[in-house]
C-alpha positions as CSV (number, residue, x, y, z in Angstrom):
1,X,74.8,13.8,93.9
2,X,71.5,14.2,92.6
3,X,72.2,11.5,89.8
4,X,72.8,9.0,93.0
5,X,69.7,10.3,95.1
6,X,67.5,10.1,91.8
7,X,69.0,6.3,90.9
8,X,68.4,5.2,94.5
9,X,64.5,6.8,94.7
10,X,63.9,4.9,91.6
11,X,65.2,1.9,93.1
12,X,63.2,2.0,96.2
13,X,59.9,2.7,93.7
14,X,60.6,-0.4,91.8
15,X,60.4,-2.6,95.0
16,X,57.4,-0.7,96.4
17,X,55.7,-1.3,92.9
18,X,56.9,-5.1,93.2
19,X,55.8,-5.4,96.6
20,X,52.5,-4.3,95.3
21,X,51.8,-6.7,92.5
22,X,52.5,-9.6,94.8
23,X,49.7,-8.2,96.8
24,X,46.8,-9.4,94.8
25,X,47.2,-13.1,95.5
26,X,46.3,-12.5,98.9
27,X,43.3,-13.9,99.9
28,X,43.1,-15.3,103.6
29,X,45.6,-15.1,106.8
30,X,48.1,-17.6,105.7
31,X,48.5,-16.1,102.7
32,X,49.4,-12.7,104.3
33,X,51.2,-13.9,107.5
34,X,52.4,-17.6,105.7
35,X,52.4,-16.7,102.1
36,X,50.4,-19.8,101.5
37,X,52.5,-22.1,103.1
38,X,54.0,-22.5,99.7
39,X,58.1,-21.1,99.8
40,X,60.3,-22.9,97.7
41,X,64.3,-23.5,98.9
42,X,64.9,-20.7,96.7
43,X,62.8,-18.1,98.0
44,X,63.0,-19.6,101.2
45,X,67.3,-19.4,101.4
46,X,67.4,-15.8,99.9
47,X,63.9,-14.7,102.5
48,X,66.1,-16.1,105.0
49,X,69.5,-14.6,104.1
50,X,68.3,-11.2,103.3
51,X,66.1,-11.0,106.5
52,X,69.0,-11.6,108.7
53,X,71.4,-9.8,106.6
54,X,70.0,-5.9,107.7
55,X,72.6,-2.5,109.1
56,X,74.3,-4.6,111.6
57,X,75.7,-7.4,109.0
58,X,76.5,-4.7,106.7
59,X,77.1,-0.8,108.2
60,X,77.7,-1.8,111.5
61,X,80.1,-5.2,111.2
62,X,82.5,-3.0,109.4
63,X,82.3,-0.5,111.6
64,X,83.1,-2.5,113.8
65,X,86.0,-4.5,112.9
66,X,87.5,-1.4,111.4
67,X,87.5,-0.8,115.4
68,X,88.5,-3.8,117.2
69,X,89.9,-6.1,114.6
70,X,88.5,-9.4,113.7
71,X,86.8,-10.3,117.2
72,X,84.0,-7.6,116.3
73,X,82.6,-9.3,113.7
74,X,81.7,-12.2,116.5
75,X,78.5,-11.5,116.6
76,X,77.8,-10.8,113.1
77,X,78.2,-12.5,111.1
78,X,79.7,-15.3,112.9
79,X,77.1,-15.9,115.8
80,X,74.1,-14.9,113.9
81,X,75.3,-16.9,111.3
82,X,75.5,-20.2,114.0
83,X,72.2,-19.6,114.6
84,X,70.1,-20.2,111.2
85,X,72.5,-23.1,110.8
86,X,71.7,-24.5,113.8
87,X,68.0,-24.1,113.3
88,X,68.3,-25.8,110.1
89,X,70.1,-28.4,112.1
90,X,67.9,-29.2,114.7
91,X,64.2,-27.0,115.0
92,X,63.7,-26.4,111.6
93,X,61.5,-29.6,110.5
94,X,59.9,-30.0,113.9
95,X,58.5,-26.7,113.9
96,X,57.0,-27.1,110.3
97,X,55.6,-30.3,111.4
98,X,53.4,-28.6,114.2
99,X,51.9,-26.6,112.0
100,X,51.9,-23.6,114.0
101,X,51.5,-19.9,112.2
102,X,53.5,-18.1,114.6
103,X,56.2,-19.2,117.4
104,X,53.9,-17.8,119.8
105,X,51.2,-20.9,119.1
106,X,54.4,-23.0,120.4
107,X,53.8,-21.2,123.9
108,X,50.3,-21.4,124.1
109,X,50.3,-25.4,123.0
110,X,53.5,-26.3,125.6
111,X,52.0,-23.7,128.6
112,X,48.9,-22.0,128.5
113,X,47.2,-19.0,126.7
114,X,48.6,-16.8,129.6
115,X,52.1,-18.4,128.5
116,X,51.4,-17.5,125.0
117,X,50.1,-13.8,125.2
118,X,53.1,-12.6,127.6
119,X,55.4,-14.0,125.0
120,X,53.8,-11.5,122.7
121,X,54.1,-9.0,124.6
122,X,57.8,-9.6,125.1
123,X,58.6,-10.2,121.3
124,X,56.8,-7.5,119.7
125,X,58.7,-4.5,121.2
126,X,62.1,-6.3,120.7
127,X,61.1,-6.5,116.8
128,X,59.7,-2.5,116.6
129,X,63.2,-1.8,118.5
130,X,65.0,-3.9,115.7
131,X,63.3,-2.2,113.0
132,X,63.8,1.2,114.6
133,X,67.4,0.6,114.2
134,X,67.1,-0.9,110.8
135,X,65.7,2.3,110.1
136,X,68.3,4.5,111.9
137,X,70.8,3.1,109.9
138,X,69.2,3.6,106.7
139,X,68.6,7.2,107.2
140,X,72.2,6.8,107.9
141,X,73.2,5.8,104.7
142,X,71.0,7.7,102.6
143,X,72.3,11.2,104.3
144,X,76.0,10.1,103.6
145,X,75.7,9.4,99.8
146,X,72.6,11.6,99.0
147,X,72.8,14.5,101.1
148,X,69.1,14.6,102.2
149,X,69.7,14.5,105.8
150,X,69.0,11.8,108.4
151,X,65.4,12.8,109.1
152,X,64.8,13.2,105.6
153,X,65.9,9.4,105.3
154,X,64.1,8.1,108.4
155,X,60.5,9.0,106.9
156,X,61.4,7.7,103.8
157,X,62.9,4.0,104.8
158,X,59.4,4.0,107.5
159,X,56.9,5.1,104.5
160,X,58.3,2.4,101.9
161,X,58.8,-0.6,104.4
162,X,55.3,0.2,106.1
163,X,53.5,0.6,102.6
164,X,54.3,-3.0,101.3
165,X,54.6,-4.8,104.4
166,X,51.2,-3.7,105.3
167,X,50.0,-4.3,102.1
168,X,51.9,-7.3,100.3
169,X,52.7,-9.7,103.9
170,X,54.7,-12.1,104.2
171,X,54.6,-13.1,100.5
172,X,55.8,-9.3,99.3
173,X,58.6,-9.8,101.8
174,X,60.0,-12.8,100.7
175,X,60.0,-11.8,96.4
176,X,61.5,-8.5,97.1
177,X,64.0,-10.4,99.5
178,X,65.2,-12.5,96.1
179,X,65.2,-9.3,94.3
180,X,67.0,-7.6,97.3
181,X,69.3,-10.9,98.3
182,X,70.8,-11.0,95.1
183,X,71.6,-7.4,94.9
184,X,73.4,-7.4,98.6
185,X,75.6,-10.0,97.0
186,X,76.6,-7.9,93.8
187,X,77.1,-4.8,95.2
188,X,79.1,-6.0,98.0
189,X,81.2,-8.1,96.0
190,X,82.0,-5.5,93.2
191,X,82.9,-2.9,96.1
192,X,85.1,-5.8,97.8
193,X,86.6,-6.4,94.5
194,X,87.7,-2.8,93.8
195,X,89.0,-2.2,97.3
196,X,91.8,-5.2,96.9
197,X,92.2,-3.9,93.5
198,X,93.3,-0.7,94.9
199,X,95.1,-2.3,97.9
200,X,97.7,-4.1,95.1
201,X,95.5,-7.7,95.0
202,X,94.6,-10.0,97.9
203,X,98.3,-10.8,99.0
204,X,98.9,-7.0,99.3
205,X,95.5,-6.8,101.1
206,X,96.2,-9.4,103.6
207,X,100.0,-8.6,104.2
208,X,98.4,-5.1,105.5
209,X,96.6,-6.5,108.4
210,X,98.5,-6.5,111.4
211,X,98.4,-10.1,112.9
212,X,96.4,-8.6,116.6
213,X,93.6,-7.0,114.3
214,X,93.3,-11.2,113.0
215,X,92.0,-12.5,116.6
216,X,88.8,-13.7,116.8
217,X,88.8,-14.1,120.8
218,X,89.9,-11.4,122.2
219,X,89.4,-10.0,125.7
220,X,87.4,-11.1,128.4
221,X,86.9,-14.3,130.6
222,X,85.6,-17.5,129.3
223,X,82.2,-16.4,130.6
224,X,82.3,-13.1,128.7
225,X,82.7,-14.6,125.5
226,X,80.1,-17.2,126.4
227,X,77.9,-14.4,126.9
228,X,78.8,-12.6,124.0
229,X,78.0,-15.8,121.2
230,X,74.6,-17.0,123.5
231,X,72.9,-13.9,123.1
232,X,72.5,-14.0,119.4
233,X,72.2,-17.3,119.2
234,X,69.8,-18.1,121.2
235,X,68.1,-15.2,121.3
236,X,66.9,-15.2,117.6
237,X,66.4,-18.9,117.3
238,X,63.5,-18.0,119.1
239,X,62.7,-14.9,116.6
240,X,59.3,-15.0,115.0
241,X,61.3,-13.5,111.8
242,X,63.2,-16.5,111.4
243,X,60.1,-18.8,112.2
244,X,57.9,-17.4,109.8
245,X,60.2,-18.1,107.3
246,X,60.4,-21.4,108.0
247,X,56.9,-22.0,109.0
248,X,56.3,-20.4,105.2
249,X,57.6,-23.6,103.7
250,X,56.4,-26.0,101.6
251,X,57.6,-28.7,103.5
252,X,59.7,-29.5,106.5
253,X,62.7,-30.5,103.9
254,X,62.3,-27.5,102.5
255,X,62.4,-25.9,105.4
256,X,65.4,-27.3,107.2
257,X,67.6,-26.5,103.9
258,X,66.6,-23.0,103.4
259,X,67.9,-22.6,107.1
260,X,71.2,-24.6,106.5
261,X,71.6,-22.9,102.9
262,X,70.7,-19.6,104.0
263,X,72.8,-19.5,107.2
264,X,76.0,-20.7,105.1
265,X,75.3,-17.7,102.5
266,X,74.7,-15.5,105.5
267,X,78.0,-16.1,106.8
268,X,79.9,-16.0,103.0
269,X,78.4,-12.8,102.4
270,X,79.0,-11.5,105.4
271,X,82.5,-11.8,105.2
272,X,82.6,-9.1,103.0
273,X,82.1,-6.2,105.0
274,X,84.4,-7.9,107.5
275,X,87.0,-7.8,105.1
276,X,86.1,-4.6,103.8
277,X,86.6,-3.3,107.7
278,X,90.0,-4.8,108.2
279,X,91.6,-3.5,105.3
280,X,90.4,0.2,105.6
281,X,91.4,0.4,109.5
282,X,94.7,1.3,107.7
283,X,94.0,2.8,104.6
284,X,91.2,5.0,106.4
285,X,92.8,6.2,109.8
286,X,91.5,8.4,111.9
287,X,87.5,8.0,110.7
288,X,85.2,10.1,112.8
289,X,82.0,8.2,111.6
290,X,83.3,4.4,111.6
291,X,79.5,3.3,110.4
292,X,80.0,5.8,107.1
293,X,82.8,3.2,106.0
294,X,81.2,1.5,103.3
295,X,79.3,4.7,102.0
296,X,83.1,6.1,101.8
297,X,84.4,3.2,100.0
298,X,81.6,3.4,97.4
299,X,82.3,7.3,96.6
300,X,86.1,6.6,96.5
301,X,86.0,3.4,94.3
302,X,82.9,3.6,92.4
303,X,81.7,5.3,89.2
304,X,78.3,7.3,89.6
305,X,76.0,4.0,88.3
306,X,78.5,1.3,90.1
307,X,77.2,4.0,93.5
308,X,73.6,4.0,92.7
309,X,73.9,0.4,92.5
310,X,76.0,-0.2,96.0
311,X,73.5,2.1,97.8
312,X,70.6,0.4,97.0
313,X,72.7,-2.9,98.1
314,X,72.7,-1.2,101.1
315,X,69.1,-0.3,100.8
316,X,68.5,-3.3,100.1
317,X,69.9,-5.4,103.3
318,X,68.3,-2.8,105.6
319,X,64.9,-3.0,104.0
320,X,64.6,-6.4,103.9
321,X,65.2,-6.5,107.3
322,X,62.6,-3.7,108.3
323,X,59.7,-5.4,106.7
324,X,60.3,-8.8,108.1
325,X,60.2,-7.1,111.8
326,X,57.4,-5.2,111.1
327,X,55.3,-8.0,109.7
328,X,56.3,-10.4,113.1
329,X,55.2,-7.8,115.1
330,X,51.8,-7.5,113.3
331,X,51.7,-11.4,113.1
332,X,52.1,-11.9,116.9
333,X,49.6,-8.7,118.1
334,X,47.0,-9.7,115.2
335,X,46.9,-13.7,115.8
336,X,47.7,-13.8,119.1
337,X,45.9,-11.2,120.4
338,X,43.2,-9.0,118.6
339,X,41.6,-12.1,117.0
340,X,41.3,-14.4,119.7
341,X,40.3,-11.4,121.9
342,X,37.5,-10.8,119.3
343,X,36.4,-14.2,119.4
344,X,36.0,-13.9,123.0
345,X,34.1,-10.6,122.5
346,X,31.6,-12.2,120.1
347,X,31.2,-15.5,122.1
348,X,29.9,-13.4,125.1
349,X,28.0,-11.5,123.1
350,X,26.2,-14.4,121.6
351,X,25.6,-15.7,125.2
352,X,24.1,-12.0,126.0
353,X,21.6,-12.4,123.2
């Protein structure tokens, strides 16, 4: 156990220390909120990807479907998944084209500055609450394969996404999001590969699933499951996460593909822990702690590096996630408030002297 806590410590102080180099080409607000205006479709897909892809596509999805069967992975990955695709679709390029350097500029240039700063004051709590979960549930994780209890794991996810978020911006974010994108895909696929394994291969695998536990709709009126799809969809098409990524861009082509891409690689990927849930509901009965599931797996199936790996998989989707809320909150109060408010300050001030 000590061998895992140490691999995934070292992990977490390589993408500190990355997060830290990046920092030196900052030089003005774009650059720290924007990163220059300057993403490529490959930084851009995997920023995108990896910022959506946080505890809820990973710990909680399978917990969930290990629950209630296929219809509680409706909301993740399926509905969240609708909604990067659809912003690809249809708000991507517009929104690039204004210019803006957050969504809440949008407000201000439709409505008014009132318009503007009570959007901020909605948005910012909603991403500290998102983070806080993020956050939860990586404490979470690191108490079920480490041993260093939840508290313990709390202070440590805070202290390393606040150090290079603060430090790094938007431009730390998105090159540890490569570096953490492409580790959510190995380790997730390499536990999803040794669970069929086990299982007896994928006909095995699927033969186990009882038909009912296959239902994507299930329950509820029409209305219900309205309600259940609209919420996530619309809701984060109007994140500031999302839109600084693609207001980051190099262009608005750019932008609308990294949204397509990244929503189609959200969704693949995500069907891994989907999977992962549905086959374990049997294989796992009786599981106190249905959000320990894929920390389980990885002691059952993996070898002692194979673990370290997985956990900072893990880690890594939670992470990437944290940052990204943090920085939108800090982007919306510091643009939208504090340095407009100190222009205001120093205009009447000037008119005093």
């Amino acid at each position: 156990m000590n061998v895992l806590l140490l691999g995934v410590v070292a992990y977490i102080v390589a993408q500190l220390a990355l997060g830290l180099l990046v920092s030196s080409r900052i030089r003005n607000e774009q650059d720290y909120l924007l990163a220059g205006r300057s993403l490529g479709l490959s930084l851009a897909t995997f920023s995108v990807f990896a910022t959506w892809f946080g505890a809820e596509s990973c710990v909680s999805a399978s917990a969930k479907v290990y629950e209630h069967g296929l219809s509680g992975a409706a909301v993740d990955p399926f509905a969240y998944g609708a909604c990067l695709l659809l912003m690809g679709a249809f708000f991507a390029a517009p929104l690039w084209k204004r210019g803006f350097t957050t969504l809440a500029d949008l407000y201000r240039e439709r409505y008014s500055i009132a318009v503007e700063r009570v959007a901020v004051l909605l948005m910012v709590p909603t991403s500290i609450l998102w983070a806080a979960a993020q956050i939860r549930a990586f404490g979470q994780v690191f108490d079920s394969t480490a041993g260093v209890g939840m508290q313990t794991g709390i202070c440590i996810g805070a202290a390393v996404a606040i150090a290079y978020t603060a430090t790094g911006g938007l431009r730390a974010d998105v090159v540890t999001d490569l570096f953490q994108g492409i580790v959510i895909i190995v380790g997730m696929l390499l536990l999803c590969v040794l669970v069929v394994s086990d299982a007896g291969g994928m006909s095995e695998a699927y033969s186990s699933v009882q038909g009912a536990r296959l239902r994507l709709f299930e329950g509820g009126s029409v209305w219900e499951q309205l309600e259940t799809w609209a919420v996530p969809i619309c809701g984060s098409l109007a994140a500031q996460e999302l839109v600084s990524r693609i207001l980051a861009t190099k262009c608005h082509v750019t932008a609308r593909r990294a949204s397509l891409f990244g929503g189609g690689l959200y969704v693949l990927v995500g069907l891994m822990p989907v999977g992962l849930g549905l086959l374990s509901f049997h294989r796992l009965p009786d599981l106190h702690e249905p959000e320990q599931l894929l920390s389980i797996l990885a002691q059952k199936h993996l070898s002692m590096p194979m673990q370290v790996l997985f956990v900072g998989a893990l880690v890594s989707a939670i992470l990437s996630t944290v940052d990204s809320t943090l920085l939108a909150a800090a982007a919306l109060t510091s643009h939208n408030l504090i340095v407009p408010l100190q222009k205001t300050i120093g205009d009447l001030m000037q008119k005093d002297s």
